[in-house]
C-alpha positions as CSV (number, residue, x, y, z in Angstrom):
1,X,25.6,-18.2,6.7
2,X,27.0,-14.8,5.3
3,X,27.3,-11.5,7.8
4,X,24.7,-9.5,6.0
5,X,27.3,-6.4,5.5
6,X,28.9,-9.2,3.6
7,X,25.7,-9.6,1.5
8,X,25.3,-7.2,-2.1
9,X,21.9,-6.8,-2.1
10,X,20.4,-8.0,1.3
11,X,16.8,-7.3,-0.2
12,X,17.3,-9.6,-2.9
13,X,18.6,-11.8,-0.6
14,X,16.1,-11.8,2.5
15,X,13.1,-12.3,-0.8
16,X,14.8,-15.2,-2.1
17,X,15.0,-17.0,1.3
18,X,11.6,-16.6,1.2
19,X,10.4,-17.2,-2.0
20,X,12.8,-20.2,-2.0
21,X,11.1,-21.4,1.7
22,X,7.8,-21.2,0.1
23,X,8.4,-23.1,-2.8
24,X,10.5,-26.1,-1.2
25,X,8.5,-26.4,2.2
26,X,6.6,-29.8,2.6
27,X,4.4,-27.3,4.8
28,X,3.0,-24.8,2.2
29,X,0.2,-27.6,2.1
30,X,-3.9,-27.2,2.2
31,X,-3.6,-30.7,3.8
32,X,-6.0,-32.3,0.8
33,X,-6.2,-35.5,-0.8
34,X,-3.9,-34.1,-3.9
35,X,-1.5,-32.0,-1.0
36,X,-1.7,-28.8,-3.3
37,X,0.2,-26.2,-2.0
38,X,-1.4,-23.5,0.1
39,X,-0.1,-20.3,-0.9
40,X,1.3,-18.8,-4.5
41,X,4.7,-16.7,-4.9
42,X,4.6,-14.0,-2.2
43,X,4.5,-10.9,-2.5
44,X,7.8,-9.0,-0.6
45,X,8.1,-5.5,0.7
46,X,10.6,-3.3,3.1
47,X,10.0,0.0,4.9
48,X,12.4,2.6,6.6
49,X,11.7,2.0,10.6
50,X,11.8,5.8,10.4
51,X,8.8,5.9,7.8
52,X,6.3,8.6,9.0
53,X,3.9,5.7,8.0
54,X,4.4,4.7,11.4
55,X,3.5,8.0,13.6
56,X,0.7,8.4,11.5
57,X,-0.2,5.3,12.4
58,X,0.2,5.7,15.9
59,X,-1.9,9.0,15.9
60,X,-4.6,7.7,13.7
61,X,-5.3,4.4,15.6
62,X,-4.0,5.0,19.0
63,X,-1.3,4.5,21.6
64,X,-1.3,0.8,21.9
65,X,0.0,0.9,18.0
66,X,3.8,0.3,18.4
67,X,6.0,2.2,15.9
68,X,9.1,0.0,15.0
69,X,11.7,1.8,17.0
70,X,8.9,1.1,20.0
71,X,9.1,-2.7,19.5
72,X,13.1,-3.3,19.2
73,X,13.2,-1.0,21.8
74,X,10.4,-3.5,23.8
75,X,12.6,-7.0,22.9
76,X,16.3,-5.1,22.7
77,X,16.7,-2.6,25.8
78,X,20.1,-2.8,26.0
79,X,20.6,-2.0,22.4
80,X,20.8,1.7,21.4
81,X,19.2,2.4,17.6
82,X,17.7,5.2,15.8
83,X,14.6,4.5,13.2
84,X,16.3,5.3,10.0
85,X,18.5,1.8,10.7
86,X,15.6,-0.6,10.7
87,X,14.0,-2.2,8.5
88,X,10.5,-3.4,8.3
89,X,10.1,-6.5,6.6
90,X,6.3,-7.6,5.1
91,X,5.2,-10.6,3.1
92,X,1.6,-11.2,1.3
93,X,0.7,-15.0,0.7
94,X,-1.5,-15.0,-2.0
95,X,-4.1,-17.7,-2.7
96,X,-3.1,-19.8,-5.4
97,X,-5.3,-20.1,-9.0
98,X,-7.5,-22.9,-7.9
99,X,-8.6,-21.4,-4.2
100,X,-9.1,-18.2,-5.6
101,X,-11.3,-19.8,-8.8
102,X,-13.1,-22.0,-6.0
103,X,-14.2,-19.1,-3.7
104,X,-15.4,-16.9,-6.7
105,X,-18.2,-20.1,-7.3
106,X,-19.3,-19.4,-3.7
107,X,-22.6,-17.7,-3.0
108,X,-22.4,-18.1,1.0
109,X,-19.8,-20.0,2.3
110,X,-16.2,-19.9,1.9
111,X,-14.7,-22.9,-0.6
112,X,-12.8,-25.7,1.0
113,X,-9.6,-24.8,-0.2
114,X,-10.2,-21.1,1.1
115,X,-11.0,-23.0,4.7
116,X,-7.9,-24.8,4.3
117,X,-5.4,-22.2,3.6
118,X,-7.1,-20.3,6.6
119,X,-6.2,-23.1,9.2
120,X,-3.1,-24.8,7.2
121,X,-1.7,-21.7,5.4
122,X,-1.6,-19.9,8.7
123,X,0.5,-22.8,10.3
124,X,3.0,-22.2,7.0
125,X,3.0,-18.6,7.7
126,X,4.3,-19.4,11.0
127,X,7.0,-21.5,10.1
128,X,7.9,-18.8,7.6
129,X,8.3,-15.8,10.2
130,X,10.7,-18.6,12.4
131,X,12.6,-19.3,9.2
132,X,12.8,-15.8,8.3
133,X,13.8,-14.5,12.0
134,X,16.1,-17.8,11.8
135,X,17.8,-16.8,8.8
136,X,18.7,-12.8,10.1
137,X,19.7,-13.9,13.2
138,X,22.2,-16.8,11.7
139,X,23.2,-13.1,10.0
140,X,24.1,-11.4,12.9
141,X,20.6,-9.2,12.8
142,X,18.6,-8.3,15.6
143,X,14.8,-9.6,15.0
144,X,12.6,-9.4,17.5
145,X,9.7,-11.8,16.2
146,X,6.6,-12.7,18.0
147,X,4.1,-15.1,16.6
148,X,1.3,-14.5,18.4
149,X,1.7,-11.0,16.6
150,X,3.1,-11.8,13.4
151,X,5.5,-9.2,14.1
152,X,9.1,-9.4,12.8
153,X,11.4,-6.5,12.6
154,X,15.2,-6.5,11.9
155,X,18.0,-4.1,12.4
156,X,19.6,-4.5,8.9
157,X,22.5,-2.4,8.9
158,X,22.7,0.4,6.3
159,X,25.5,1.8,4.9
């Protein structure tokens, strides 16, 4: 595994691992008859830990909201860091073609597929966040990660 400062363009990098996970996991699976996969090509974002996203969050929705720097502060004590060197990493799973076709013939219930991705997808979106916080740790990045959050943040270093 490569020392991120070692990395070009660790952006680039980080979506590929996951875009790469996604499509060679036996585990993106509904779990059907056919095994169809559960979720499409993601959707990959960042954001500055010192985003002013984040206070407003804090402000608007209250004090248990923890800004980045509040969380690796939470999981790394002993580590000093200021928010403009983390990075906030976020994924969106998207339903594929067929779920998404399925659901729009619904009048009260959710489809199957729908169902399935709910209960299965969710198990391959954990195995994503331990791959992910896996991969930046194997980097030499500090991620706190937390699953029964959904939480992951890293300490990319910037330059």
């Amino acid at each position: 595994m490569e020392n991120l400062k070692a990395i070009a363009n660790p952006a680039q990098w980080l979506t590929t691992t996951i875009e790469d996970f996604i499509q060679a996991s036996p585990e993106n699976t509904l779990k059907n008859q056919d095994n169809e996969r559960a979720w499409a090509d993601p959707l990959v974002g960042f954001s500055r830990g010192d985003d002013p996203l984040y206070e407003d969050f804090k402000a608007t929705i209250g004090d248990f909201y923890w800004t980045p720097l509040e969380i690796f502060h939470m999981t790394f004590p002993e580590v000093t860091v200021s928010p403009d060197r983390l990075t906030i990493i976020s994924w969106i799973l998207p339903q594929t073609d067929l779920t998404r076709a399925d659901n729009r013939r619904q009048a009260t219930y959710p489809a199957e597929r729908w169902v399935r991705s709910r209960i299965h997808g969710e198990e391959f979106n954990d195995r994503l966040r331990d791959h992910v916080a896996q991969t930046l740790t194997r980097a030499g990045i500090h991620t706190p990660h937390d699953l029964s959050t959904g939480f992951t943040l890293s300490s990319a270093l910037r330059s």
